[in-house]
C-alpha positions in Angstrom: 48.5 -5.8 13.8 48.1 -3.6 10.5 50.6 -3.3 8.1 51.4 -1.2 5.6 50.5 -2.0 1.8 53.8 -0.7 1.1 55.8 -2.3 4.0 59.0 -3.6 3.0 58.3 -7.7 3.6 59.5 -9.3 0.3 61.9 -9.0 -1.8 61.1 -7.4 -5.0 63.8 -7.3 -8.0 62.1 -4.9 -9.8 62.0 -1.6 -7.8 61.9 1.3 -9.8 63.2 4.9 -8.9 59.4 5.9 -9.4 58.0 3.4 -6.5 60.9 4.5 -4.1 59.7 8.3 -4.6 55.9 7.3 -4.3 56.4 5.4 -1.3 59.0 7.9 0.6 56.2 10.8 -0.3 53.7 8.2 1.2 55.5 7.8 4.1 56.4 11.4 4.4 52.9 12.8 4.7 51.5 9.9 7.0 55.1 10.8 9.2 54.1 14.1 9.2 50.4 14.1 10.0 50.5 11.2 12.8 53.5 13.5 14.4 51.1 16.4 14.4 48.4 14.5 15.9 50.9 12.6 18.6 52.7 16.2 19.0 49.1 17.7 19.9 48.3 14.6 22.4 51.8 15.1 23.9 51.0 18.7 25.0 48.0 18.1 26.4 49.1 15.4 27.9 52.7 17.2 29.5 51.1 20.5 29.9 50.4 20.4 33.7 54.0 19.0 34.4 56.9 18.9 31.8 59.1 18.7 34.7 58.7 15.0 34.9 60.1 14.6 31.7 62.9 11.6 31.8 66.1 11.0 30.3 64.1 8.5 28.4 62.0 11.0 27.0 64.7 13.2 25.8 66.2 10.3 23.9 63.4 8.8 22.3 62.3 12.9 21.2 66.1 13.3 19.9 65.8 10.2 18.2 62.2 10.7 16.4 63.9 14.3 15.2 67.1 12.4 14.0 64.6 9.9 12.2 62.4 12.8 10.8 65.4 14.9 9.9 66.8 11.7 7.8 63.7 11.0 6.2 63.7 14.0 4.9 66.9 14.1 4.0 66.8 10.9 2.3 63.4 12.2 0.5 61.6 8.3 2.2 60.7 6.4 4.7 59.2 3.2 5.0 56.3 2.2 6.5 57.3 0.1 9.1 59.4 2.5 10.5 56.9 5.2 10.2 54.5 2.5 12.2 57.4 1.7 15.3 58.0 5.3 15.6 54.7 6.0 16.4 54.2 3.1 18.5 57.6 4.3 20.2 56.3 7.9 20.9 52.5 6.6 21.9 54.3 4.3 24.7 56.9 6.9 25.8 53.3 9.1 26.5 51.7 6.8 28.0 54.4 5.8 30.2 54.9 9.5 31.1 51.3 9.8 31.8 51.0 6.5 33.7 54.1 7.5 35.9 52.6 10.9 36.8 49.3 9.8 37.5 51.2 7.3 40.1 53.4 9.8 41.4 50.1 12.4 42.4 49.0 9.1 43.7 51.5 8.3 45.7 51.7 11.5 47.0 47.8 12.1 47.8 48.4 8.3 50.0 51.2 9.9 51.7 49.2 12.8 52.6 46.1 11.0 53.2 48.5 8.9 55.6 50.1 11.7 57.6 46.1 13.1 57.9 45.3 9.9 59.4 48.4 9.2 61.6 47.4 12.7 63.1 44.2 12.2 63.6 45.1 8.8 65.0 47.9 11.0 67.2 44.7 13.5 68.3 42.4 10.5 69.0 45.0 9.2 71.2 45.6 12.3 72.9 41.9 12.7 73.5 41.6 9.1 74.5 44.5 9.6 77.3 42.5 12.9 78.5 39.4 10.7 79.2 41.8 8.3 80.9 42.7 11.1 83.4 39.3 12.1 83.6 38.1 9.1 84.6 41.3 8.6 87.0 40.5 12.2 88.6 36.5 11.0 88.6 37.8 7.5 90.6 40.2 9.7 92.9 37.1 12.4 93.6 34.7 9.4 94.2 37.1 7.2 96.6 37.3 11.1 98.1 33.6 11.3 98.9 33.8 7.5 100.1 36.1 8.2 102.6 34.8 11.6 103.8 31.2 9.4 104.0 33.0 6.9 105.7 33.9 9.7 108.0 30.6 11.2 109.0 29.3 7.9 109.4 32.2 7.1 111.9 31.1 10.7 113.5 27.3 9.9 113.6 28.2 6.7 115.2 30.3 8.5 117.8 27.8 10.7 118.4 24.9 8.7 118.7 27.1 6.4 121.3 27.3 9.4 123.3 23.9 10.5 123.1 23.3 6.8 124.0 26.0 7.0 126.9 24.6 10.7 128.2 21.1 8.8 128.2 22.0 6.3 130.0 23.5 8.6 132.8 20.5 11.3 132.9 18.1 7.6 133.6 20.9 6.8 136.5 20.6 10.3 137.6 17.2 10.0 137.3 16.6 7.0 139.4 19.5 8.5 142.2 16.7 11.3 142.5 13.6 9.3 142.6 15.5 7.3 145.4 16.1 10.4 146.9 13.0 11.7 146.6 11.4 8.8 147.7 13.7 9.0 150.8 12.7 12.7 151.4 9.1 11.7 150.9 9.5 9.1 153.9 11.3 11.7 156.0 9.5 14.6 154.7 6.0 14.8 154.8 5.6 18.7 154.1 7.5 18.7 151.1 5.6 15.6 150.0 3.0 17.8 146.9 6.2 19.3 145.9 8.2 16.6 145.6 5.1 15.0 143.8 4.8 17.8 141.2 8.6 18.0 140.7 8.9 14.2 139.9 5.6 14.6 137.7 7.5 17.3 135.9 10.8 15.3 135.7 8.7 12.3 134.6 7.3 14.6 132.0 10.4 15.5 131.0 11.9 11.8 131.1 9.5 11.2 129.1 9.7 13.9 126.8 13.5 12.8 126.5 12.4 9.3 126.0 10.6 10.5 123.3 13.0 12.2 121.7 15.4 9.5 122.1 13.0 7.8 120.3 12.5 10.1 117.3 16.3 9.9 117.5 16.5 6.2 117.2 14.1 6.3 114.1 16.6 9.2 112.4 19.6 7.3 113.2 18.0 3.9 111.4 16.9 6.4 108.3 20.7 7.7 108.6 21.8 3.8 108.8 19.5 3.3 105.6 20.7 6.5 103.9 24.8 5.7 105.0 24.2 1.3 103.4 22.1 3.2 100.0 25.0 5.1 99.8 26.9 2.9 100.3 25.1 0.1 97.6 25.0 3.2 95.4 29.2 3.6 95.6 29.2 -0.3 94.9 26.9 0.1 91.8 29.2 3.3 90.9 32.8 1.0 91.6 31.1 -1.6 89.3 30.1 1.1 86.4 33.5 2.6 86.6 34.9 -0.7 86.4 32.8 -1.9 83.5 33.9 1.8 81.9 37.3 1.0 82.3 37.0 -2.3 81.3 35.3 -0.5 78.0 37.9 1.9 77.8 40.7 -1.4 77.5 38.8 -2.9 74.8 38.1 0.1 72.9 42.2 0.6 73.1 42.9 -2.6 72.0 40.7 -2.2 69.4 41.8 1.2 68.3 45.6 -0.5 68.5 44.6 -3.3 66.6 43.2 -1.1 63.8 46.0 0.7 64.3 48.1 -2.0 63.8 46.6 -3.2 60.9 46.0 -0.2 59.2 50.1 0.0 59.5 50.3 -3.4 58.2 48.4 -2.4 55.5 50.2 0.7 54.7 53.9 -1.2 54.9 52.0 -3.8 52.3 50.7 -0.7 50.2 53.9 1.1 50.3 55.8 -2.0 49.8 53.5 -2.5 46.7 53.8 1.0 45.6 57.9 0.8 45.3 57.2 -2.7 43.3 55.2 -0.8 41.3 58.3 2.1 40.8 60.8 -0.6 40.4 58.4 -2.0 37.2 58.6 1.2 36.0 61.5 1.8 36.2 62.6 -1.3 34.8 60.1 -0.6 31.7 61.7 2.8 31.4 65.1 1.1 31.1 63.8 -1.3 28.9 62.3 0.8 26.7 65.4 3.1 26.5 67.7 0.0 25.6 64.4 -0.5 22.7 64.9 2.7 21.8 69.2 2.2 21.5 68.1 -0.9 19.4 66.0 0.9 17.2 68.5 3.8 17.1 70.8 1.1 15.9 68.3 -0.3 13.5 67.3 2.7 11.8 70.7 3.5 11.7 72.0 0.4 9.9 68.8 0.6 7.9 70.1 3.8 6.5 73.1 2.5 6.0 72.0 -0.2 3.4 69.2 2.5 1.9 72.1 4.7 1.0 74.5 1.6 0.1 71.3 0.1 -2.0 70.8 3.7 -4.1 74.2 4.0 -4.4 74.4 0.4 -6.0 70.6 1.2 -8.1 72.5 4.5 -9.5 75.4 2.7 -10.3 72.8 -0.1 -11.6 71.0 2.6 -14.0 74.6 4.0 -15.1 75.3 0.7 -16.3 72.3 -0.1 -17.8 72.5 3.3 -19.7 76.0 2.5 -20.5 74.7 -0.8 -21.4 72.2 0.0 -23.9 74.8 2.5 -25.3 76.7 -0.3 -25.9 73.7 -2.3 -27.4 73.2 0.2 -29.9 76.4 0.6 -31.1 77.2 -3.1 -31.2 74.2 -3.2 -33.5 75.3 -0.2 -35.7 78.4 -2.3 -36.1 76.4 -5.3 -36.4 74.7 -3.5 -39.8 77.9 -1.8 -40.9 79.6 -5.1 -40.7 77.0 -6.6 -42.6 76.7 -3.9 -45.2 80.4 -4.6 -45.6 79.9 -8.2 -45.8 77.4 -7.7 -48.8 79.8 -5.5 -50.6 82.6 -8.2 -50.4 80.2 -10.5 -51.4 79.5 -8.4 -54.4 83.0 -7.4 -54.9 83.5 -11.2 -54.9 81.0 -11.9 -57.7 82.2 -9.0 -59.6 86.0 -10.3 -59.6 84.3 -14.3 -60.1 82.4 -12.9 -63.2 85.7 -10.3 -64.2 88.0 -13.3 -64.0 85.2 -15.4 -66.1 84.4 -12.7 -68.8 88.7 -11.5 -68.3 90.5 -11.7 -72.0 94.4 -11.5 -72.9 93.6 -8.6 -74.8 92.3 -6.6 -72.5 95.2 -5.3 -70.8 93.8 -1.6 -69.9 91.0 -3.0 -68.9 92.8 -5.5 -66.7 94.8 -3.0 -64.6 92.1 -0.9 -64.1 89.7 -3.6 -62.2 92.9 -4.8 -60.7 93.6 -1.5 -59.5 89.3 -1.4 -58.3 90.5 -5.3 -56.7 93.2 -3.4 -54.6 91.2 -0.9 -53.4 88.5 -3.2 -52.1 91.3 -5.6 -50.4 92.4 -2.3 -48.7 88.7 -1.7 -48.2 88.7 -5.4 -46.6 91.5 -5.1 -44.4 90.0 -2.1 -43.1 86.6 -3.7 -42.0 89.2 -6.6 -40.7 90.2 -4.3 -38.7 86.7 -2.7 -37.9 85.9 -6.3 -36.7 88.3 -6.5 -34.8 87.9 -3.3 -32.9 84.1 -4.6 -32.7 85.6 -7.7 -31.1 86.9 -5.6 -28.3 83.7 -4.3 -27.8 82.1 -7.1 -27.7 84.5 -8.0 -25.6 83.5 -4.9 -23.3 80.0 -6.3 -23.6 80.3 -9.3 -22.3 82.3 -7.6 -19.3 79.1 -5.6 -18.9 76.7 -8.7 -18.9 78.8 -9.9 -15.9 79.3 -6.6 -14.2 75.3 -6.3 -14.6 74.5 -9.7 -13.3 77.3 -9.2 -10.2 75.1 -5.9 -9.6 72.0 -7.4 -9.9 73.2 -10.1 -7.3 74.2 -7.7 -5.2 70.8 -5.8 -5.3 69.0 -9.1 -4.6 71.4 -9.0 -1.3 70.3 -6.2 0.0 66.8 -6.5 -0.6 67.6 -10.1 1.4 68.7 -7.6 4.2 66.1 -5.3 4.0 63.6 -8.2 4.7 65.6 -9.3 7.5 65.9 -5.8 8.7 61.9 -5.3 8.5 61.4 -9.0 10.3 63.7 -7.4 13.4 61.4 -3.9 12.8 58.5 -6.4 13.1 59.8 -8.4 16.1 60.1 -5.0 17.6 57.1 -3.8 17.1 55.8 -6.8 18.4 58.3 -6.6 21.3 56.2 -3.0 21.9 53.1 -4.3 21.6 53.9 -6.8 24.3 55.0 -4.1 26.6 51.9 -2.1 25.9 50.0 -5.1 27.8 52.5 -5.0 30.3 51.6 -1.6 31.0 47.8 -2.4 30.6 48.3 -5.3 33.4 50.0 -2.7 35.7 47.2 -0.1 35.0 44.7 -3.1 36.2 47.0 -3.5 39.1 47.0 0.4 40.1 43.4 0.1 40.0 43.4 -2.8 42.4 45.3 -0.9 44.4 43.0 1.8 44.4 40.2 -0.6 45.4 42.3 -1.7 48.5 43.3 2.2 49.7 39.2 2.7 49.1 38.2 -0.4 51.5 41.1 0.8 53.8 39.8 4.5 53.7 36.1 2.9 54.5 37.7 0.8 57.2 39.5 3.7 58.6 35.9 5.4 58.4 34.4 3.2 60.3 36.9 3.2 63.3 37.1 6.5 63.4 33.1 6.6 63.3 32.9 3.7 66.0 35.6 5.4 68.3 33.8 8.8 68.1 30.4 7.1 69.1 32.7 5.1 72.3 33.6 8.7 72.9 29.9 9.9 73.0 29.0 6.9 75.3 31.8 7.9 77.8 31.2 11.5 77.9 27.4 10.7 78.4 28.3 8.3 81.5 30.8 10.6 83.0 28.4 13.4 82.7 25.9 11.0 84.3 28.2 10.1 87.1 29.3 13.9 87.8 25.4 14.5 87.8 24.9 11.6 90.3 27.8 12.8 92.5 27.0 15.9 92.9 23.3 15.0 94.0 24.5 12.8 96.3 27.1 15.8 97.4 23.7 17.8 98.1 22.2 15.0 99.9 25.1 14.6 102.0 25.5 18.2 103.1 21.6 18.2 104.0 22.0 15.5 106.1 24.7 16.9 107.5 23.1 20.3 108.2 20.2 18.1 109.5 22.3 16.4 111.7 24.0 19.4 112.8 20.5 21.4 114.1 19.5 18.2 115.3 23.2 17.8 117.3 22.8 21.1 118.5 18.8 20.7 120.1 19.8 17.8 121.8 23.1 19.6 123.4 21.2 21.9 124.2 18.1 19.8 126.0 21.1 18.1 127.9 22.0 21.4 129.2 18.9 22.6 130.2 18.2 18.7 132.0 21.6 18.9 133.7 20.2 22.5 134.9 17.2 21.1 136.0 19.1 18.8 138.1 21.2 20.8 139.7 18.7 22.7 140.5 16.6 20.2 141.6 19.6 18.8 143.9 19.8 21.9 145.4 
């Protein structure tokens, strides 16, 4: 961590006036050019949406402008508080920043979400119209089963009666032969008739024998067509079974992915409201950092003002001290001048009293008179000393008053250190906080990792469900195609049938006529 060359970390005794200035101007212009340059990045970085400002925000701004607004009140501030503040204001951005760039991306998974539980809701729609599909494709084919079931019943029917009207014309047949052998034995004349008629019934006999014959071969190529068909419905049951069996999987599939991707957005949502409690908990920590530091820079201020207030009361008293100084040592010299002159004075009335003779009376009372005024002289620099007794007196009151002062500045400058180790354990505090953040920036973009592997994920069900849905619609396009052939088929066969119905009524009519006629 940097720190300020003028950062207040020891105590120093000597402060002068001067450094307190140079160092508040210091502080000053580095206050106000890093608040430019965080002001700038603050706008750009708000600009798109200043409505997500916090309560924390509007704190920590009222409390920079309270800070700004007493440091330049106060004409100072130090560096260390100069440093936390802009710590304080570079966190409060970034947690602004970080805390919108979550929000827009919480909301773009929420509305990625709702995209994909409505596509999920389409795909399940479409998936339960191919169900019915596939249910009305089963219903039409067990449909065309049963009505082939049913011509086959009716060709059977029909070819039993073709069988049983065979079998009569051959009994008929034979009844007229043994008639017409009868009439042959009893009726000579009629005998080439008779013979042409039976070669002409024969003919026809045979003719219907043939025919029964050709109708034989078409009811075995029917009987071939009816069990193909019929292998063909098998194959078709299977397919539709294996379909539908495909369809299960595919459902189960889509529910399991379905599933998970709802496990994974519970554990994604679940992770994105940890991540809002964090934040919010960092908010409220940093807005009880930002109380402390209110508190601090309060108190701080507190013991600035206390601490000029003591350093002007410091420089009074040194003025008034060296007042005092040079007055005690005017009175030091005037006492000493006065000292001297009593010492002279003293000499003079030695060598007076020495040189003094009776008969100089005149002379006598005058230096007595001289002696008088310099005892009076005397007792007025007695009392000159004492008055400079008082104020040396006053001066030694001083000296304590100076060196209670001077305690009392080494006191505060005690507290100032302890008040820049708490700014410092603060700062550090910050700067722990900032890694926080950094940790939960690493964790959003983990996040974002897992949201991209479940959007791939998502990707590829969608992309394998789509190509199950291609497949299906390929094989029931197939099947309709195959049905309806076989449709075509069937109603050949059945128009084949039909003619081929209709002849053969309509050679048994014209045999029975024959007949008749014949019996006639």
């Amino acid at each position: 961590m940097w720190v300020s060359p003028y950062s207040c970390t020891e105590g120093r005794p000597g402060r002068t006036l001067l450094q307190f200035k140079v160092r508040g101007r210091w502080a000053e212009r580095t206050w106000r050019r890093r608040r430019l340059d965080v002001g700038s990045a603050v706008t750009r970085v708000r600009a798109p949406g200043r409505s997500c400002q916090t309560k924390g925000d509007l704190v920590m701004e009222a409390l920079l402008e309270g800070i700004q607004n007493r440091g330049h009140e106060g004409g100072f501030l130090t560096s260390c508080e100069a440093e936390l503040q802009e710590l304080m204001k570079q966190i409060d951005i970034m947690v602004a920043h970080k805390k919108s760039e979550w929000e827009g991306q919480t909301h773009a998974l929420e509305t990625c979400l709702d995209i994909r539980e409505r596509e999920l809701k389409a795909l399940r729609g479409q998936l339960d119209m191919k169900h019915k599909e596939v249910g009305m494709l089963r219903q039409q084919l067990e449909e065309h089963e049963k009505v082939k079931q049913e011509m086959a019943m009716d060709y059977k029917q029909e070819l039993k009666k073709l069988h049983e009207e065979l079998g009569r014309l051959k009994r008929s047949y034979e009844k007229l032969q043994k008639k017409h052998i009868r009439d042959f034995r009893g009726n000579a004349k009629n005998h080439r008739e008779d013979r042409s008629e039976i070669e002409r019934l024969t003919g026809k006999i045979e003719e219907f024998r043939q025919k029964s014959l050709d109708w034989e071969k078409q009811r075995l190529i029917y009987q071939q067509q009816v069990s193909s068909l019929e292998a063909q419905r098998k194959a078709l049951a299977e397919q539709s079974e294996i379909i539908q069996a495909q369809l299960v999987n595919r459902k189960q599939k889509l529910e399991s992915v379905e599933l998970s991707s709802q496990s994974e957005i519970q554990h994604l949502s679940s992770k994105l409201e940890r991540a809002n409690d964090t934040i919010c908990a960092n908010e409220l920590e940093i807005e009880r950092l930002t109380m402390r530091v209110n508190d601090l820079v309060g108190t701080n201020m507190t013991v600035m003002q206390e601490q000029r207030q003591k350093e002007e009361k410091l420089r009074e008293s040194e003025k008034l001290l060296e007042i005092l100084q040079e007055e005690k040592r005017e009175l030091k010299a005037t006492l000493q001048s006065q000292e001297n002159c009593t010492h002279e004075e003293r000499m003079q009335k030695e060598k007076l009293q020495a040189k003094l003779k009776p008969a100089d009376t005149q002379h006598t009372l005058e230096t007595v008179r001289s002696l008088e005024e310099s005892q009076a002289e005397r007792r007025y620099t007695l009392q000159e000393q004492g008055d400079l007794g008082n104020m040396l007196s006053h001066l030694d009151f001083t000296h304590s008053s100076e060196e209670l002062l001077q305690a009392e500045v080494t006191r505060l400058e005690g507290s100032l250190e302890s008040v820049s180790a708490t700014c410092k354990q603060l700062s550090q505090e910050l700067m722990e906080k900032y890694e926080e953040l950094k940790k939960m920036e690493v964790h959003n973009n983990e996040y974002r990792a897992e949201i991209k592997k479940l959007k791939e994920q998502i990707l590829q069900a969608e992309q394998s469900y789509s190509s199950a849905l291609e497949g299906m619609k390929m094989e029931i396009s197939q099947l309709t195609r195959e049905l309806h052939q076989r449709d075509i088929t069937i109603a050949s066969t059945k128009s084949s049938s039909s003619d081929m119905e209709k002849r053969l009524k309509a050679e048994i009519q014209k045999a029975e006529a024959k007949a008749v006629e014949h019996k006639t």
